[in-house]
C-alpha positions in Angstrom: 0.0 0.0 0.0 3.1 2.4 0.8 4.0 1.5 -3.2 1.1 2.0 -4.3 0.6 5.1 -2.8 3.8 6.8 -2.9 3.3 5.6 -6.9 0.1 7.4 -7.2 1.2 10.7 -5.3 4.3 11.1 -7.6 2.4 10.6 -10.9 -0.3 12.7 -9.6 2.6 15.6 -8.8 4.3 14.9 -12.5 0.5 15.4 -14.1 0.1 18.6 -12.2 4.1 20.1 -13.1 3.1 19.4 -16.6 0.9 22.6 -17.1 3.1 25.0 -14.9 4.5 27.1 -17.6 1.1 28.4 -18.1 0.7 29.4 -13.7 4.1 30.9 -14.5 3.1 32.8 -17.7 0.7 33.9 -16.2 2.5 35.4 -12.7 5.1 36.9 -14.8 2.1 39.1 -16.6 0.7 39.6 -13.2 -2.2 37.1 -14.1 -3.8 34.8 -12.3 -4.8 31.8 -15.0 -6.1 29.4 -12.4 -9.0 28.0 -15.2 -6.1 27.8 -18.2 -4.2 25.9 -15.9 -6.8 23.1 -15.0 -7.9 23.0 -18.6 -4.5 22.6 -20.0 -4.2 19.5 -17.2 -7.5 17.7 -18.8 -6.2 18.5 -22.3 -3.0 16.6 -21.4 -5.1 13.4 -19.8 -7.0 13.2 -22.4 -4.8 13.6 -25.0 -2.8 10.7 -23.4 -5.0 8.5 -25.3 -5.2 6.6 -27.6 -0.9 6.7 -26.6 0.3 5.6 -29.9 -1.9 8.8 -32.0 0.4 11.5 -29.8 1.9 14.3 -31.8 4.4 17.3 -31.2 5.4 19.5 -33.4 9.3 19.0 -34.1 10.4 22.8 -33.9 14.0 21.8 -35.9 12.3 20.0 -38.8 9.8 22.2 -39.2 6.6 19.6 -39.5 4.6 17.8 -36.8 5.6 14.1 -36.0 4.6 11.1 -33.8 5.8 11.1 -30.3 5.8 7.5 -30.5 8.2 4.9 -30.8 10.6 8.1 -31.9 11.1 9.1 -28.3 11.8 6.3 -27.3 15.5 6.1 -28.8 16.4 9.6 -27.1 14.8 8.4 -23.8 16.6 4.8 -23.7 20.4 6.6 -24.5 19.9 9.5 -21.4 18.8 6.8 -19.6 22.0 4.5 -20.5 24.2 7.7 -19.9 22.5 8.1 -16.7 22.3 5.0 -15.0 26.3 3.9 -16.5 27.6 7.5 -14.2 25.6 6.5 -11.4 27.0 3.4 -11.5 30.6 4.6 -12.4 30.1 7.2 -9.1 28.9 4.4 -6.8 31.7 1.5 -7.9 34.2 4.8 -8.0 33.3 6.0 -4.8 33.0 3.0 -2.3 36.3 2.1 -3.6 37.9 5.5 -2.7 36.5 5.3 0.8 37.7 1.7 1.8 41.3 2.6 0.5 40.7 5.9 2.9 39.4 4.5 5.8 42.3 2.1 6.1 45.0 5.8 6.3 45.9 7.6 8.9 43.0 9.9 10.4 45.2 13.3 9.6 45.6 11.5 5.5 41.5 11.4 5.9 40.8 14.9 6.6 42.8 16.1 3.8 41.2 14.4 1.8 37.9 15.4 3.3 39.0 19.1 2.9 40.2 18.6 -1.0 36.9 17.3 -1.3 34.7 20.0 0.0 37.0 21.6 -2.5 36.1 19.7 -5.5 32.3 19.4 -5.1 32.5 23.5 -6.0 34.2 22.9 -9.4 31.2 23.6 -12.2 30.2 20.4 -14.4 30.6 22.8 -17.3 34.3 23.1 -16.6 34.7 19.7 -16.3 33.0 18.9 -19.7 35.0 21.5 -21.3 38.3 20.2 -20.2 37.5 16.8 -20.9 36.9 18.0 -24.5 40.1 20.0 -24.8 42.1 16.7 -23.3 40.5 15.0 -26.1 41.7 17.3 -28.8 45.2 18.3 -27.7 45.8 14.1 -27.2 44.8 14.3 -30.9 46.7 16.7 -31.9 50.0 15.0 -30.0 49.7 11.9 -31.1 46.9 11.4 -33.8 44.5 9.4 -32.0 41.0 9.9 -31.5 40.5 8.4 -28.0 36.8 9.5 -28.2 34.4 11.7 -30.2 34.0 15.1 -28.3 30.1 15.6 -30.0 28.1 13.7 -31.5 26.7 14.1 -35.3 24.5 12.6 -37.5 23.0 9.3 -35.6 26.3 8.9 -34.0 26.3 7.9 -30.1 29.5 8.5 -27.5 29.6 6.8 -24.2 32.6 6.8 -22.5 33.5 10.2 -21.9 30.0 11.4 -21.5 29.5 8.9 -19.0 33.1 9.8 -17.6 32.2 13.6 -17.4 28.4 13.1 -15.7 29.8 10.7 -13.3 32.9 13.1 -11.6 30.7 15.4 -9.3 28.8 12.5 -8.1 31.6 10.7 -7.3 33.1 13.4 -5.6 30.0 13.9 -3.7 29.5 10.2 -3.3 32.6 9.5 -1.7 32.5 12.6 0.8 29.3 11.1 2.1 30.3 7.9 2.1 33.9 8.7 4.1 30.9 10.3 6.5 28.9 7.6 6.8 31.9 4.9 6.8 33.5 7.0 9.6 30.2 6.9 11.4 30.3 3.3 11.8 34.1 3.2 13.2 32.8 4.5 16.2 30.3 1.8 16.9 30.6 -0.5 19.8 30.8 -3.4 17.1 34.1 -2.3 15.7 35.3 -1.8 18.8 34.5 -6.0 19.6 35.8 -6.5 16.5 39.4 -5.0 17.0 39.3 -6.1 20.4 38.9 -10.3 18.8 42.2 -9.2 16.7 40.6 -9.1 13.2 42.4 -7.0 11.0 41.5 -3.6 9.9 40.9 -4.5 6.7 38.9 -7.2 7.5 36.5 -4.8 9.6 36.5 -2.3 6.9 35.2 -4.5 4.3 33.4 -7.3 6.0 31.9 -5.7 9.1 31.7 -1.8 8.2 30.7 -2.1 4.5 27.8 -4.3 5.3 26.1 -1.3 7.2 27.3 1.7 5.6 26.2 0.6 2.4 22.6 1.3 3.3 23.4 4.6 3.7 25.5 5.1 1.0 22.4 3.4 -1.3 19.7 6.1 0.3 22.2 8.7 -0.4 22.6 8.3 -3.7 19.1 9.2 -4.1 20.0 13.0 -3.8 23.2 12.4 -6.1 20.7 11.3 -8.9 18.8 14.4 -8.8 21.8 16.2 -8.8 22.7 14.0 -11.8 19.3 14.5 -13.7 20.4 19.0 -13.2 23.5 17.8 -15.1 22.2 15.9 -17.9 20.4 18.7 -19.8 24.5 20.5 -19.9 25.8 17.3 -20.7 23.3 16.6 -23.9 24.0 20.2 -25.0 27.5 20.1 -24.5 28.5 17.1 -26.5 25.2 17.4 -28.5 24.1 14.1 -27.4 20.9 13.0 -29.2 18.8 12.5 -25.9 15.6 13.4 -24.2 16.9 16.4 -22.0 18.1 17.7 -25.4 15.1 16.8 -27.3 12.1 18.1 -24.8 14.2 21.4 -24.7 13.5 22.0 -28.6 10.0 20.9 -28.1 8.0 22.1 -25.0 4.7 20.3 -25.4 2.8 19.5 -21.6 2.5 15.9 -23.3 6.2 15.6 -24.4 7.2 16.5 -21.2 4.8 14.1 -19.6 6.1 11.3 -21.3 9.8 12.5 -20.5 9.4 12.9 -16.7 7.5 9.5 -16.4 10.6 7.6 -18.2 12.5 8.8 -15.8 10.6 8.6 -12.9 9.5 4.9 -13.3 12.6 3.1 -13.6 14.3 5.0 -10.7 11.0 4.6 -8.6 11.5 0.9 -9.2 15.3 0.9 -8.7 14.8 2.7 -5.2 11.8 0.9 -4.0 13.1 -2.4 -4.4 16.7 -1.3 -2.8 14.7 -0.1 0.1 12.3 -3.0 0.6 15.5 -5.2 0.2 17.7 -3.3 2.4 14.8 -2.7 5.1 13.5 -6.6 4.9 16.8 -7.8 5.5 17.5 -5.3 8.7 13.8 -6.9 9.7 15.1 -10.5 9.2 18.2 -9.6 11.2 16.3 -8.1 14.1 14.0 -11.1 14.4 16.6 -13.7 14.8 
């Protein structure tokens, strides 16, 4: 029932952000279109069917064209990008911290201090240098490690991926020294080095084991953060995707149909992580 109705509240919340634009139109003429706004949100429902009839009109080619099954190629490669730099950040991350936590404590606030430092640097520069790397490697040696933007029906991965995933891994891996440092002070550790297991044995076995749930509800935040990215990243290397796309072609349907595809597979992703993670705490308490 919690599923169901978290499901419900969040597609009821996307129906609603659908028709903003006009509220906001309207606010920035100092209007008040309260009745445009509720008719542009039964427009939208029922112009979701019949699904497979839904038009927009495609603002570069000029002419109107079905929304479906040609979104569904610019929706399937943000989400690839996405979900390969969230998992890039996670793998990235987690494997920063355990070589941390077994350093000296003075060798881990550095690093926590560079950190804070890094999380400021803009994902703009970071595209940007990535690109210029690409070129001037080029240039030395005449090897074209990577396409710097995409043409035609052309796709890049790597360095997209590579470029979306550094601030999030950054930020992952502050949080995660956080949480990982959190659980050194437990009473379990303490057992632990007390029996005269080894610290890296308590790191990985005992520590990891309980800080990953907090590093896994974490990372909901770090998406988000990821999704404000995207939209630079598809410009940037003019990346055939869907933040890319719906930003030539505003259309309360079109943007729907975008938020949904994301929404659904990381509602699914997150609910199952949590029923899993907060089942097996249950099954742990009971025995």
């Amino acid at each position: 029932m919690k599923f169901l109705t978290n499901f419900f509240i969040a597609i009821a919340g996307i129906v609603l952000a659908g028709s903003l634009p006009i509220l906001v139109r309207g606010w920035v003429e100092g209007e008040w279109r309260g009745r445009l706004y509720v008719e542009s949100i039964r427009e939208t429902l029922e112009g979701l069917w019949p699904i497979g009839e839904i038009a927009f009109l495609n603002y570069r080619a000029g002419q109107e064209m079905p929304l479906f099954p040609n979104i569904f190629a610019y929706i399937v490669y943000s989400l690839e990008i996405l979900f390969l730099a969230l998992l890039v950040a996670l793998i990235a991350s987690l494997t920063l911290t355990i070589v941390t936590m077994l350093l000296s404590d003075s060798i881990r606030e550095r690093v926590k201090m560079m950190l804070y430092f890094l999380e400021s640097v803009p994902d703009l520069l970071i595209i940007m240098l990535a690109q210029l790397s690409v070129i001037f490697f080029f240039k030395e040696t005449g090897v074209l490690i990577s396409k710097i933007a995409v043409a035609g029906e052309d796709q890049i991965y790597w360095l997209p991926v590579l470029c979306l995933a550094v601030l999030p891994t950054i930020q992952l891996y502050r949080l995660s020294m956080l949480t990982f440092q959190e659980e050194e002070r437990q009473m379990y550790v303490e057992l632990a080095r007390a029996l005269g297991f080894s610290k890296v044995y308590i790191v990985l076995i005992h520590m990891f084991r309980n800080a990953i749930i907090s590093v896994f509800f974490q990372s909901k935040r770090t998406m988000w953060f990821m999704l404000s990215n995207l939209f630079v990243l598809e410009l940037m290397f003019n990346l055939p995707g869907i933040m890319l796309f719906l930003s030539g072609n505003m259309h309360p349907l079109g943007f729907l149909v975008t938020i949904f595809s994301f929404f659904l597979p990381m509602f699914i992703l997150y609910s199952l992580g949590e029923w899993f993670f907060v089942s097996r705490r249950h099954n742990k308490a009971v025995i």
